[in-house]
C-alpha positions as CSV (number, residue, x, y, z in Angstrom):
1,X,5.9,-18.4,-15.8
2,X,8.7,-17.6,-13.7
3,X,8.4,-14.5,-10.8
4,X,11.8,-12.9,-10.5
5,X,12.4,-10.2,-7.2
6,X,15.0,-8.0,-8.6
7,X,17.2,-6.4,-5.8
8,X,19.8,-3.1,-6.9
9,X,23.4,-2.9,-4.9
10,X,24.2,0.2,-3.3
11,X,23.4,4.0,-5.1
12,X,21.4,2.5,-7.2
13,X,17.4,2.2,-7.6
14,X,15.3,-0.1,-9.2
15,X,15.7,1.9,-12.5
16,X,19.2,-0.4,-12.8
17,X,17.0,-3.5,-13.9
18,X,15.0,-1.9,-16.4
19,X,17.1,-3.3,-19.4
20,X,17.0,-7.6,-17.5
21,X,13.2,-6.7,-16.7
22,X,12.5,-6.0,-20.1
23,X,14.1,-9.0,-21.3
24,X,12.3,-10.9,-19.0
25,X,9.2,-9.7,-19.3
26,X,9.4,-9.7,-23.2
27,X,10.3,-13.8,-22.9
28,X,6.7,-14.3,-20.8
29,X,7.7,-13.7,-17.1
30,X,6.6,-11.1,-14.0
31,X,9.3,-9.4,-12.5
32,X,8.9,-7.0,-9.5
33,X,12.1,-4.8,-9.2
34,X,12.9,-3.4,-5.6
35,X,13.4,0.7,-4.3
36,X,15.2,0.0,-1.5
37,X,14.9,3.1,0.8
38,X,17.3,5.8,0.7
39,X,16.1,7.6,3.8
40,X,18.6,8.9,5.7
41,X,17.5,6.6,9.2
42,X,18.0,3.4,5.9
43,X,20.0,0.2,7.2
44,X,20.7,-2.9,6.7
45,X,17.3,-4.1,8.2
46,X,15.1,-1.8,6.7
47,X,16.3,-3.0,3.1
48,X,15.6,-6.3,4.0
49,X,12.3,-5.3,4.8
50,X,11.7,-3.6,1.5
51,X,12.8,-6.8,0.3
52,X,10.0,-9.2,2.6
53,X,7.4,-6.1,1.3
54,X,8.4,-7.5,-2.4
55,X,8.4,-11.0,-1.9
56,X,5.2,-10.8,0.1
57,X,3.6,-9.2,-3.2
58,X,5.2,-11.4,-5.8
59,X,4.8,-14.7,-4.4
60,X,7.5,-17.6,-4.8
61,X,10.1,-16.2,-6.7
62,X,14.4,-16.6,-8.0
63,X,15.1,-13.9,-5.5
64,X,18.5,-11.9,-7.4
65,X,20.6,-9.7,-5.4
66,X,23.1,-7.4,-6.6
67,X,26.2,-6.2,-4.9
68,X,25.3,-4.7,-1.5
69,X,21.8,-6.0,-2.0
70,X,23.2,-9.9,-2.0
71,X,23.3,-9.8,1.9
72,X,20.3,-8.3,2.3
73,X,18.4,-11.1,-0.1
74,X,20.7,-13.8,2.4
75,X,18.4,-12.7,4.9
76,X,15.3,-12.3,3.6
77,X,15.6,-15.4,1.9
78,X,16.1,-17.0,5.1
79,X,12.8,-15.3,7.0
80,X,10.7,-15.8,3.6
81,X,11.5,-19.5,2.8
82,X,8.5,-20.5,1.5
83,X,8.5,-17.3,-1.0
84,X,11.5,-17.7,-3.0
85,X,12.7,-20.7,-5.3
86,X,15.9,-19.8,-5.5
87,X,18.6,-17.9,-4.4
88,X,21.1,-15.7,-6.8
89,X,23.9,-13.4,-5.9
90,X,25.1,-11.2,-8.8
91,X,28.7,-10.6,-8.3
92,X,28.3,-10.6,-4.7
93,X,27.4,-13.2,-1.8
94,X,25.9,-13.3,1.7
95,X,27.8,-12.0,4.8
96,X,27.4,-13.5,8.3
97,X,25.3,-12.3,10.5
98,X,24.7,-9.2,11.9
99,X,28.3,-8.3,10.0
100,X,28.3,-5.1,7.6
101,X,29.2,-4.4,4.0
102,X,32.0,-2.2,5.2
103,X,33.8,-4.7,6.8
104,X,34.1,-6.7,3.4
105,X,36.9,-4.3,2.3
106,X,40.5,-4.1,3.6
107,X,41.2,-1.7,6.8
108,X,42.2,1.0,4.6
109,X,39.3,1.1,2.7
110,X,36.9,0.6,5.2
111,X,39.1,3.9,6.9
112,X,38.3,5.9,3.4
113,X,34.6,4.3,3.1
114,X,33.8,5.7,7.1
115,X,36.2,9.1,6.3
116,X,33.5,9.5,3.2
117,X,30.6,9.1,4.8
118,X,32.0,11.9,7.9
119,X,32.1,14.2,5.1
120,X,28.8,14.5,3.6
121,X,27.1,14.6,6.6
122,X,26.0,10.5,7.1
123,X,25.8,9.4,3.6
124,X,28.6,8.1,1.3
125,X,28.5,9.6,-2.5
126,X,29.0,6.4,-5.2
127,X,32.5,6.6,-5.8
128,X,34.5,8.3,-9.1
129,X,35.8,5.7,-11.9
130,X,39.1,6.6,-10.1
131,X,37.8,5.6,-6.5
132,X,36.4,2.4,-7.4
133,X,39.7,1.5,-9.3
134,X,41.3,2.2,-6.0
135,X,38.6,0.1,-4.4
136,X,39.2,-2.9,-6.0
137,X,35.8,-2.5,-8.0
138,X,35.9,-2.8,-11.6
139,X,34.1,-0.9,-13.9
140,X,34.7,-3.3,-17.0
141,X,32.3,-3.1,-19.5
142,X,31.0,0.1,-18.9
143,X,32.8,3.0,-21.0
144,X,33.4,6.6,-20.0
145,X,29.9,7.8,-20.9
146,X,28.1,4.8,-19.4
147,X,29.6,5.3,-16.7
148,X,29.2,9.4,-16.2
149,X,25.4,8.6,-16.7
150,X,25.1,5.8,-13.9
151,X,27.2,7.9,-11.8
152,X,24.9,11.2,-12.5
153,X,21.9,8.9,-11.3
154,X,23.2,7.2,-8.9
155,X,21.8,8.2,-4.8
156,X,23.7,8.7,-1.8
157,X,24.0,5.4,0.2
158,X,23.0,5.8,3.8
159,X,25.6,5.0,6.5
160,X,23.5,2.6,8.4
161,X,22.9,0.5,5.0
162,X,26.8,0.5,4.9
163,X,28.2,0.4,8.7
164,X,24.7,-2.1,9.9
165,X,24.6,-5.6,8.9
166,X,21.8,-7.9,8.4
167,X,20.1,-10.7,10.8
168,X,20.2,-13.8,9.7
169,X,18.0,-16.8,10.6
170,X,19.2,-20.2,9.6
171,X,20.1,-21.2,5.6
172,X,18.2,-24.1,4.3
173,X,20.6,-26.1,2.3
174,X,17.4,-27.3,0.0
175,X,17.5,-23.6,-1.6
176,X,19.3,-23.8,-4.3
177,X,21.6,-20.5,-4.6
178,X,23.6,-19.1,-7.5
179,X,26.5,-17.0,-7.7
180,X,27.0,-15.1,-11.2
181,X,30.3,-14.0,-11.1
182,X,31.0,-11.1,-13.2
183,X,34.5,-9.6,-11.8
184,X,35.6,-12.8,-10.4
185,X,35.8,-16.1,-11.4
186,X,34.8,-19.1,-10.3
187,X,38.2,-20.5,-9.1
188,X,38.8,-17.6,-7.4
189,X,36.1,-17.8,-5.3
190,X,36.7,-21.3,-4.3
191,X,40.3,-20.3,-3.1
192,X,38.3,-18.0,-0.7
193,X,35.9,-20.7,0.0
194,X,38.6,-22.9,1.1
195,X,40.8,-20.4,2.6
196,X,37.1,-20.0,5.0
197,X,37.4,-15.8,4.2
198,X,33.8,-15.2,5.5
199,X,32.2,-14.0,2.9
200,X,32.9,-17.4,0.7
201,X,32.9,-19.8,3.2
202,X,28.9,-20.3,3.4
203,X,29.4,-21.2,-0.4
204,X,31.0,-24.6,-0.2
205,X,27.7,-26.3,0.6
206,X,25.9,-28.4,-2.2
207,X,23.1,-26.0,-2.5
208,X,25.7,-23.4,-4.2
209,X,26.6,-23.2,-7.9
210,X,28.7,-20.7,-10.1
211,X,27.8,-19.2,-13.3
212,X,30.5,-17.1,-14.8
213,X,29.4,-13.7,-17.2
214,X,32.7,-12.0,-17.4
215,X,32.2,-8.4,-17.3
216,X,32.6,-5.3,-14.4
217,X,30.5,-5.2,-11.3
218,X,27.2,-3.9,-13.2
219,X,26.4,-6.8,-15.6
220,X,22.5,-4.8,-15.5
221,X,23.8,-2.5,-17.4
222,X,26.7,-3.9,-19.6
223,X,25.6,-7.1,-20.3
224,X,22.1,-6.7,-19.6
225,X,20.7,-9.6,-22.4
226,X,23.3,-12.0,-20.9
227,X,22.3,-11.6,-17.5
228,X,18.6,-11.6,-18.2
229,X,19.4,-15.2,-20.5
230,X,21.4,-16.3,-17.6
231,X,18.2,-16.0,-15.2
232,X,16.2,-17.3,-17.6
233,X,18.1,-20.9,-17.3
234,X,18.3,-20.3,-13.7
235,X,14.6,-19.5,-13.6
236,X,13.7,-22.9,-14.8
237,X,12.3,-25.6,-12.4
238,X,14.9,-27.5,-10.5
């Protein structure tokens, strides 16, 4: 039996890993899907302690971390060692230290992102279909009625879990880490890696592999059975 730590990305709550868990579950293993805290005082640290508070209740588990919840898990990962097996970014990666999700996007972005968040009073909505197409975020595999019922659930993000960044401690190259890329693909990520943009760089050690699921940004929910196979085979003993 395999443990899995399930971490959502940004507006979302552990409610986005119901369809994987299931699969999981169903196929014999514990999973232990996170609520990271939407409290207005929320940051980057406190989500990676709601992480810690998982992995200190599951035990060694394949730590998975989904969009803004990848560099969160890069942290934890690093302060829990001896509690997680391996390492899985879901259409997302690790960001250097102390650096925050906001900065991952292009000045004019990051001006709209900040400009959101002034407007509704320290907290940024999740983003139309329109928005996120302006973003640079796709929203393949999701049509229009999927998507109007993630966006009806979806929370508020805090500002400080978008405009804080994470502490890191030091990676261990023996953790082996996984990126399934879902609106990428592999060779573009390694033209980042090489190009050393900072949020690739850290994956050109050996410890780092690619597993491709083409699809939008939220393979949880349109391609939930290929993800949860895909962790599965990850899941196995290296």
């Amino acid at each position: 039996m395999t443990t899995y730590v399930l971490v959502p990305g940004f507006w979302l709550g552990a409610w986005a890993w119901d369809a994987v868990a299931a699969e999981l579950r169903a196929a014999g293993h514990e999973v232990h899907a996170v609520e990271p805290g939407h409290e207005p005082e929320a940051t980057a640290e406190s989500h990676v302690e709601d992480v810690l508070q998982a992995l200190e209740k599951a035990g060694p588990a394949v730590l998975v971390g989904h969009s803004g919840g990848g560099p969160v898990c890069a942290a934890a990962a690093e302060r829990a060692r001896e509690r997680v097996t391996r390492l899985v970014f879901v259409d997302t990666g690790p960001l250097p230290d102390g650096v925050a999700q906001v900065e991952f996007n292009p000045p004019e972005a990051q001006e709209w992102i900040r400009s959101r968040i002034a407007e509704h009073d320290g907290v940024q909505p999740m983003p139309t279909r329109a928005e996120f197409a302006r973003l640079g975020t796709s929203t393949e595999g999701l049509d229009d009625e999927a998507f109007a019922a993630l966006h009806a659930r979806a929370l508020a993000e805090p500002a400080g879990a978008i405009l804080t960044g994470a502490r890191r401690a030091t990676p261990d190259p023996s953790l082996p880490k996984t990126v399934v890329a879902c609106s990428f693909t592999e060779a573009q990520a390694r033209e980042l890696i090489a190009a050393g943009v900072p949020a690739f760089a850290e994956m050109a050690g050996p410890e780092w592999s690619f597993a491709e699921l083409p699809t939008g940004h939220w393979p949880m929910l349109s391609e939930p059975v290929a993800l949860a196979r895909l962790l599965l085979r990850l899941g196995d003993p290296v």
